[in-house]
Phi, psi and omega in degrees: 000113166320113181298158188268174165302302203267037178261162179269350168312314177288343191270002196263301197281356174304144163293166181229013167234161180282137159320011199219161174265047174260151189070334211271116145316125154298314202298338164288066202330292186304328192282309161328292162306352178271317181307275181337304201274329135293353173253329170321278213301338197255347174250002171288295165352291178305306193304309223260302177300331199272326140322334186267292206307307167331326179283312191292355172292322204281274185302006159276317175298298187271010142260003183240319146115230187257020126307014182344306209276344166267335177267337187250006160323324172298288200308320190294318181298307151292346154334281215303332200280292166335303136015284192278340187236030190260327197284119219236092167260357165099195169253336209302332196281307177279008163294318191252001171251028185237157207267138176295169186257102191234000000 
């Protein structure tokens, strides 16, 4: 059986850190893996809204015919916005590149 949102199986695996290496001890292994496994997720995420809008994008396209291009504009627009930030680039870059905030 799949855990629900309010089950505690789901809520032990929800994160308990922000999508960022702010704060985060290197020497602190778990809290680190945790940070990681949270910006994956947040970008998995990104990734996931940005398919669904592709799909209702799909089936807008094939019920409105050639009127497409006026009726399914709200859609297109969020593709595209989704788009630019849907590509699941990992941590390492913001691991090793990051500037603390002072």
């Amino acid at each position: 059986m799949a855990p629900t949102p309010e089950s505690a199986a789901f809520l032990a695996k929800k994160p308990t850190v922000p999508p960022t290496f702010d704060g985060v001890d290197y020497d602190d292994t778990p809290r680190l893996k945790q940070a990681q496994d949270a910006i994956i997720r947040e970008q998995w995420v990104k990734s996931m809204m940005a398919r669904l809008v592709r799909e209702e994008l799909g089936k807008c396209y094939y019920k409105e015919g050639v009127n497409h291009l006026e009726k399914c504009g709200a859609l297109r627009e969020r593709y595209f916005e989704l788009l630019k930030e849907s590509k699941i680039r990992g941590y390492l870059f913001q691991q090793q590149n990051y500037v603390p905030k002072a």
